[in-house]
C-alpha positions in Angstrom: 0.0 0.0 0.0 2.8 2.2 0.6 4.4 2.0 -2.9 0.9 2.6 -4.1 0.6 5.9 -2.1 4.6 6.5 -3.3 3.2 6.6 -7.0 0.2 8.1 -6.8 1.8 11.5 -4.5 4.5 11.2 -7.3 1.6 11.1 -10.1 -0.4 13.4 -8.1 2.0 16.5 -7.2 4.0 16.7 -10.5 0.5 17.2 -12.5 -0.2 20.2 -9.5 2.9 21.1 -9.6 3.0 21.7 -13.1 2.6 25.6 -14.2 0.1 23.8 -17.3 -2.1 22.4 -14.7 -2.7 25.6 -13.9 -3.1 27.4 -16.8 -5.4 25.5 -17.7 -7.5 24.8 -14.6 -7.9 29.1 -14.7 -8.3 29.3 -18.4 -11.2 26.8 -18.5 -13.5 28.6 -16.4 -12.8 31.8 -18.3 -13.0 30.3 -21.9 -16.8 28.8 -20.2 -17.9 32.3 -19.6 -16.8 33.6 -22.6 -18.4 31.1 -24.5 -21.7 32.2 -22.4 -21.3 35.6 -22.7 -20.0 36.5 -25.5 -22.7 35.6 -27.8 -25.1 37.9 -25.1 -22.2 41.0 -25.6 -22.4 40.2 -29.9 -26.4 39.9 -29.6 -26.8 43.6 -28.1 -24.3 45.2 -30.1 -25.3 43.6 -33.1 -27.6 46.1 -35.2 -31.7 44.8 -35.2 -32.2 43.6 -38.7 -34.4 45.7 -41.2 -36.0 45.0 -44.4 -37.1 47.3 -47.1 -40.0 45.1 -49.1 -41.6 46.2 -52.4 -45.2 45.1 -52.7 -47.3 44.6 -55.7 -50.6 43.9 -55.7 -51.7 44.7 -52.1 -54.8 47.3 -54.1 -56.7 44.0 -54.5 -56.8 43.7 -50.8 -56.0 47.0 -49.1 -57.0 50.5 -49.5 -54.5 53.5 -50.3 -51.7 52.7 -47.6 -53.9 51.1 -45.1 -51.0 48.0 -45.3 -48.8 50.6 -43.7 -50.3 49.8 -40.5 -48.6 47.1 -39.9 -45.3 48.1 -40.7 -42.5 49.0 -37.6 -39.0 50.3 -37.1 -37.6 47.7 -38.6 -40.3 46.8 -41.4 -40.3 49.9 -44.2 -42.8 49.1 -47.7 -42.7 50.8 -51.1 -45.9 50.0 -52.9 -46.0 50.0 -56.5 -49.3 48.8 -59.2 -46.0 48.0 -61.7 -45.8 44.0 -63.8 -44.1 41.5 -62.2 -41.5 41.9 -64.7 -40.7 45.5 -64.0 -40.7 44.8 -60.1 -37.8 41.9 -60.4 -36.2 44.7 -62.7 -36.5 47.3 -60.2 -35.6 45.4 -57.0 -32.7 44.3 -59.2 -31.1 47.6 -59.8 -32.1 49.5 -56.1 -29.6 49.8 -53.7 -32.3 50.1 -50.7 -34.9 47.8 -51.4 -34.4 44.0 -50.1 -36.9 41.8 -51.3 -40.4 41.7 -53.5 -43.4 40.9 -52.1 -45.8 39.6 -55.0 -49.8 39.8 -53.7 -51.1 38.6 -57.2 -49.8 35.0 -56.2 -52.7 34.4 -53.5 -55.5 33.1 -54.0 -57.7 33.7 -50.9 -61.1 32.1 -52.9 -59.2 28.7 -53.1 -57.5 29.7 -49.3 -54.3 29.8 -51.0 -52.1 32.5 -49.1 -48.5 31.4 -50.0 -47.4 33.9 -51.5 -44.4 34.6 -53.7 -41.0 36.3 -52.2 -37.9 36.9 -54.5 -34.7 38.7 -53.1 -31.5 39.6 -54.7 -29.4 37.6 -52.8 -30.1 34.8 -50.0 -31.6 36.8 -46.6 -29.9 36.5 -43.3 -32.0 34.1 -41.0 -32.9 36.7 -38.8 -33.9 39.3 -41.2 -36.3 36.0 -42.8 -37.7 35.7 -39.8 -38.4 39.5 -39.8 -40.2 39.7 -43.2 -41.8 36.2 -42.9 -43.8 37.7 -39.4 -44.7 40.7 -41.2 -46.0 38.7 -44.3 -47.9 36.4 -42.0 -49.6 38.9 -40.2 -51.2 40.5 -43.8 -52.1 37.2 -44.3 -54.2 36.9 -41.8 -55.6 39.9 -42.0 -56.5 39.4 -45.4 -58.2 36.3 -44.2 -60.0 37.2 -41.4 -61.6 39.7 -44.3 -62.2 37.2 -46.3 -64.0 35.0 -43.8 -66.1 38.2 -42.7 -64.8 37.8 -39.3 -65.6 40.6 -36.5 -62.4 42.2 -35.4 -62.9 41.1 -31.5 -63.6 37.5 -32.2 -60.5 37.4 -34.8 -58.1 39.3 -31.6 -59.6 36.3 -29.3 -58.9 33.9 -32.0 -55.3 35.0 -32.6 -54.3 35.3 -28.9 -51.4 33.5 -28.1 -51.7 29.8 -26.1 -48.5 28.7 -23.9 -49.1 25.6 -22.4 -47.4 24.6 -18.9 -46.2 21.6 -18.3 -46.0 20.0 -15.1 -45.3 16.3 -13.2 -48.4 15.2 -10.7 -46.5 16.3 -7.7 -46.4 20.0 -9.3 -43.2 20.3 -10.4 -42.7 22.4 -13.0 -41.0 20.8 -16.5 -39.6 21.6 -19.5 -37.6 19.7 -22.1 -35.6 22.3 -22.7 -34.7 22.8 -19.7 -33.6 19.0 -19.6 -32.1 19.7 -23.0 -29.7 22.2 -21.9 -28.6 20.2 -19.0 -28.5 16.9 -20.7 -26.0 18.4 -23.3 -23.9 20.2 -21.0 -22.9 17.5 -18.7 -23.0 14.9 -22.0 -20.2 17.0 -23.7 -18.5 17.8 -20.5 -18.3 14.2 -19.5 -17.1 13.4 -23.1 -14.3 16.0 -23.1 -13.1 14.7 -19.7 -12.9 11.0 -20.5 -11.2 11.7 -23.5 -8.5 13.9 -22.1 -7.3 11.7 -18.9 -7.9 8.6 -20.6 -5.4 10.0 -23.1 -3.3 11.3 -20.6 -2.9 7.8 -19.3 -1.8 6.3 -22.3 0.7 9.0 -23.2 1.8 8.5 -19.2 2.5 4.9 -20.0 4.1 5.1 -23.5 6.4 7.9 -21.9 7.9 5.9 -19.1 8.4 2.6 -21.3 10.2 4.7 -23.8 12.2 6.2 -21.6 12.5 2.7 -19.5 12.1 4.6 -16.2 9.4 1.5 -15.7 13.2 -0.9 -15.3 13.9 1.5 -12.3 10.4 1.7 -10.4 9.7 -1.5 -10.6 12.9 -2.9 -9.0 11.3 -1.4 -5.7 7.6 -2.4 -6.2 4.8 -4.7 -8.1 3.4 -3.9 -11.5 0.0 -3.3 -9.6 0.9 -0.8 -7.5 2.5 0.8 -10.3 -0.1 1.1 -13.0 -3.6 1.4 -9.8 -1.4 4.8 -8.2 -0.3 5.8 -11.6 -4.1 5.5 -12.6 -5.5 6.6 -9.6 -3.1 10.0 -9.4 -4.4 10.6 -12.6 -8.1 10.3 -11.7 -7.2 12.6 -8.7 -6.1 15.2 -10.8 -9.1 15.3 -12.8 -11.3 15.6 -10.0 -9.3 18.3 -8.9 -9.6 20.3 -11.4 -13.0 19.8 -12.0 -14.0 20.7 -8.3 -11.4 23.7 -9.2 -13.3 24.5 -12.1 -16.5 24.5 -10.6 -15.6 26.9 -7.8 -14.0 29.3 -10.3 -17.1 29.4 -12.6 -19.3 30.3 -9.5 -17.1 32.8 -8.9 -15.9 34.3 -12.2 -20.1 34.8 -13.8 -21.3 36.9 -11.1 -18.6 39.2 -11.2 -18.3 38.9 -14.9 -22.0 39.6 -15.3 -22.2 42.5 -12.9 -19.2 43.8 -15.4 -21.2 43.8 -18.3 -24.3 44.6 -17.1 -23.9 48.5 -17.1 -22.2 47.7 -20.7 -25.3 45.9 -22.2 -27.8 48.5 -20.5 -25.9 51.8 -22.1 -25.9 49.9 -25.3 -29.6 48.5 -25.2 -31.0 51.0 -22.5 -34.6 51.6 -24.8 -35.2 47.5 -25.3 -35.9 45.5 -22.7 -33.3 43.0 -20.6 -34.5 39.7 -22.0 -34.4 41.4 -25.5 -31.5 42.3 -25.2 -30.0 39.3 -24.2 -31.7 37.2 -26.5 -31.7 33.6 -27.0 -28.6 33.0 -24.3 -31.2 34.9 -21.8 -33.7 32.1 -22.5 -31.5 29.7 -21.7 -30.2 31.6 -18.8 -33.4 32.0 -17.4 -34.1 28.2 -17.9 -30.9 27.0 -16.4 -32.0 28.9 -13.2 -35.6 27.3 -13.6 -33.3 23.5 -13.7 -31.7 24.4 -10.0 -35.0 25.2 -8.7 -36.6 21.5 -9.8 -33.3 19.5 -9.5 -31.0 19.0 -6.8 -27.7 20.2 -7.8 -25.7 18.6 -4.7 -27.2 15.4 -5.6 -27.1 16.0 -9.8 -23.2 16.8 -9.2 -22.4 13.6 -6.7 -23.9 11.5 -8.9 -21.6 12.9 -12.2 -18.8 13.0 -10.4 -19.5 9.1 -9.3 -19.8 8.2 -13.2 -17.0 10.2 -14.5 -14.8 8.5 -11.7 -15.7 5.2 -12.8 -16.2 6.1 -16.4 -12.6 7.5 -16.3 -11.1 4.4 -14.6 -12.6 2.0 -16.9 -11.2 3.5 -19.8 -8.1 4.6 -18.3 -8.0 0.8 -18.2 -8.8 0.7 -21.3 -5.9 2.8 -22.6 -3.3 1.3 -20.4 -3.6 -2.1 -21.8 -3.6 -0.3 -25.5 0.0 1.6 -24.3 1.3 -1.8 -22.6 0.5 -3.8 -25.6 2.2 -1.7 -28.2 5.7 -0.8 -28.9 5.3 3.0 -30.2 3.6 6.0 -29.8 2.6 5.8 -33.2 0.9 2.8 -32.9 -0.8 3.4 -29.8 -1.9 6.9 -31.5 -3.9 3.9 -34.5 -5.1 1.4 -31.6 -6.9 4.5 -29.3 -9.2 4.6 -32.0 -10.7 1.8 -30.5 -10.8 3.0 -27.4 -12.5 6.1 -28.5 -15.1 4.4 -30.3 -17.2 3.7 -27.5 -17.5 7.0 -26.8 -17.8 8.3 -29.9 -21.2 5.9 -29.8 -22.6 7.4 -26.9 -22.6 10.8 -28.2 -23.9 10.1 -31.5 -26.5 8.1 -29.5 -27.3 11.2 -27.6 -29.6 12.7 -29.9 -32.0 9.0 -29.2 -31.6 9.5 -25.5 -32.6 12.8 -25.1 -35.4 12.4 -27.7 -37.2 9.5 -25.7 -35.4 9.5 -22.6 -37.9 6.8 -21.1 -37.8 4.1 -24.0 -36.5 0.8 -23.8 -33.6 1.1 -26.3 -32.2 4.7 -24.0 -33.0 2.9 -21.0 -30.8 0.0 -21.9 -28.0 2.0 -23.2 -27.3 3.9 -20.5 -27.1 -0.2 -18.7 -24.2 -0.3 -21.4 -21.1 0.1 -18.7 -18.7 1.9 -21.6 -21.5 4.5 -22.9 -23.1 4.8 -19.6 -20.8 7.9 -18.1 -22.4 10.1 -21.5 -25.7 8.4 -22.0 -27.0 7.9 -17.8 -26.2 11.8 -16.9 -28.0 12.9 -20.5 -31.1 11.0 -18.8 -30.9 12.2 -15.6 -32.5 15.9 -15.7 -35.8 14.1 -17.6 -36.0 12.4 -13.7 -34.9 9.1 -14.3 -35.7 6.2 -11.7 -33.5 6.0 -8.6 -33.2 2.8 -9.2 -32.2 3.1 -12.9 -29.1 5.3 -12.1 -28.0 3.1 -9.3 -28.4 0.1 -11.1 -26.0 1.7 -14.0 -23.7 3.0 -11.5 -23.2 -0.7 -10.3 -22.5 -2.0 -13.8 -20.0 0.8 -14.9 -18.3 0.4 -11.0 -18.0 -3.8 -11.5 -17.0 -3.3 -15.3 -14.3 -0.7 -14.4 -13.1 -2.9 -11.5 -12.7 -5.8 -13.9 -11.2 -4.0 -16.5 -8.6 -2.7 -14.2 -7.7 -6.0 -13.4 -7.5 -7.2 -16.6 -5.1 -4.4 -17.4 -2.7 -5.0 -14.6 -2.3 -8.1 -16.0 -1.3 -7.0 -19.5 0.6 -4.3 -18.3 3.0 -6.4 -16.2 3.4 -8.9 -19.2 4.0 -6.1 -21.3 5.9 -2.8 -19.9 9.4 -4.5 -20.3 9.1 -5.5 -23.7 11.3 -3.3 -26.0 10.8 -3.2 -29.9 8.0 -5.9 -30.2 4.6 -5.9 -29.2 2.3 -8.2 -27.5 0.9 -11.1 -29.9 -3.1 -11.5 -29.7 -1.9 -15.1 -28.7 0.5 -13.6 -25.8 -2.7 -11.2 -25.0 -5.6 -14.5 -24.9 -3.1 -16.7 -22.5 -2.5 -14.1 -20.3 -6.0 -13.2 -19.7 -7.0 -16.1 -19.2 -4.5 -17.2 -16.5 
């Protein structure tokens, strides 16, 4: 037990030690919030989009410039009684005007409203959405006039309808909410296994290189070497996660009570949540999340999955390094390694889709997809007994995987300039 403590201080400290380790436990919390909020800062000084739309037609429906009325600040109409012909021409050589709005392609007898649009070039998706609302709204106008509906019943009719969702025990839900959440901690999770498991590999490959293993191993076991070399490894992770996490809470208030004054100078006539946008919708739903799930419980439980999700394919790794005789061909065999998790995120999209199914329930069962596709389940209130069950399987898997790599890793450390026959590999496991 001692020499296992000796490596995995040794394993431990030198990654802490490391000015890297550093680096890049501060930069990670700051490249997170600038992913957040730099989108918010570009969404506010970004310029609202206009459109400038030449209509033809609209006297068959409208009066003088009674269609005016629904223009805005961002909407401005030219109308014109010209051919179709001598519209595309004009929209063509104008400098101001953006796209054509033709009103002799509707049919309102037949209830055929799709009517014809033709720009000069392909439209920005916001400025789309712009003219497509405004187009929408004549069009039911024009149909509400054409069904002889009164105004008040046709305001009644065209209120909008938000439905709430909610479990029986009135909790509030929202699948984007679980969305959100499901993503975040899927691609965090991915990221993380990927990075240490690779770290282990390159940890390995380094010290048989370099034959430092000849030297250790004189004064202790191939099992204490690879579990403290693992396990140090796994330490540091967790380290910096729980680093990372403290920094984050720290670094977005002050960050936000920074840009706050910034984003209400630039945006002081519009309100907040227009001003923010999309990211304040998901803002404002990630603080919805923390009110219906526990976030002690939500973080203990992916902390227990990425331990054991990080030890089974640190495992995993280990036994690729120990059985190969370069980096190079490591580097070609971790794609198998990978692959597994590479699976689980492309089966994300199923498991947040219909996280209560059979097939999603039984993947996240799967002990090498589990870590990604359990916590992507999680915020849609999975079954205790689900994720403990799952836990159990990933924690027995990992345990035997571990095993299985200590034995290939003490056949296969010392061997210099060969590698590790699949016949070598079968008679050793099954020893």
């Amino acid at each position: 037990m001692s020499k296992f403590t000796t490596v995995f201080k040794r394993e431990y400290l030198s990654s802490i030690k490391n000015k890297w380790f550093w680096i890049a436990t501060i930069a990670g919390p700051l490249i997170f919030v600038g992913i957040f909020f730099v989108p918010i800062i570009l969404s506010v000084l970004e310029k609202d989009p206009t459109a400038n739309i030449l209509i033809i037609g609209s006297d068959k429906f409208f009066l003088n410039d009674e269609i005016k009325k629904f223009t805005n600040d961002n909407i401005s109409i030219e109308l014109s009684v010209e051919t179709v012909e001598e519209a595309k021409n004009k929209l063509r050589n104008s400098d101001t005007l953006d796209v054509l709005a033709d009103f002799n392609s509707i049919n309102p007898e037949n209830n055929d409203y799709d009517i014809s649009i033709l720009s000069k070039q392909a439209l920005g998706f916001s400025q789309e959405i712009l003219i497509s609302d405004f187009i929408v709204q004549i069009m039911q106008d024009i149909r509400i006039q054409k069904e002889k509906i009164p105004t008040e019943q046709a305001e009644r009719i065209n209120k909008e309808i938000s439905p709430e969702f909610s479990t029986l025990d009135s909790e509030k839900t929202s699948s984007f909410q679980a969305f959100i959440l499901a993503y975040g901690i899927a691609s965090l999770m991915y990221f993380l296994i990927l990075f240490y498991s690779s770290k282990i590999m390159s940890s390995v490959q380094e010290e048989k290189k370099n034959r430092i293993v000849e030297v250790l191993l004189s004064s202790m076991n191939t099992s204490s070497l690879l579990f403290g070399k693992i396990f140090g490894v796994l330490a540091v992770g967790l380290t910096q996660i729980v680093l990372w996490g403290i920094l984050s809470l720290i670094s977005i208030p002050i960050i936000a009570f920074i840009i706050y004054p910034i984003l209400g100078s630039v945006g002081s006539n519009i309100p907040p949540s227009d001003d923010l946008g999309s990211m304040s919708v998901i803002w404002s739903e990630l603080q919805v999340i923390t009110e219906n799930l526990n976030i002690f419980i939500l973080f203990i439980i992916f902390l227990g999955f990425l331990f054991f999700g990080l030890l089974l394919y640190a495992g995993i790794f280990a036994c690729i390094a120990s059985s190969t005789d370069s980096e190079a061909e490591a580097q070609n065999l971790s794609i198998f390694g990978f692959l597994p998790v590479i699976m689980s995120l492309l089966s994300l999209n199923v498991t947040i889709d219909n996280p209560t199914s059979n097939i999603t329930a039984i993947l996240s069962m799967i002990p090498f997809i589990s870590p990604i596709n359990m916590m992507a389940r999680i915020p849609f209130n999975v079954p205790i007994w689900e994720i403990i069950l799952s836990l159990i399987i990933l924690i027995l898997t990992s345990i035997i995987v571990i095993l299985l790599a200590s034995k290939l890793y003490k056949a296969g450390i010392l061997l210099y300039g060969e590698k590790l026959s699949w016949k070598h590999i079968k008679t050793i496991f099954l020893k």
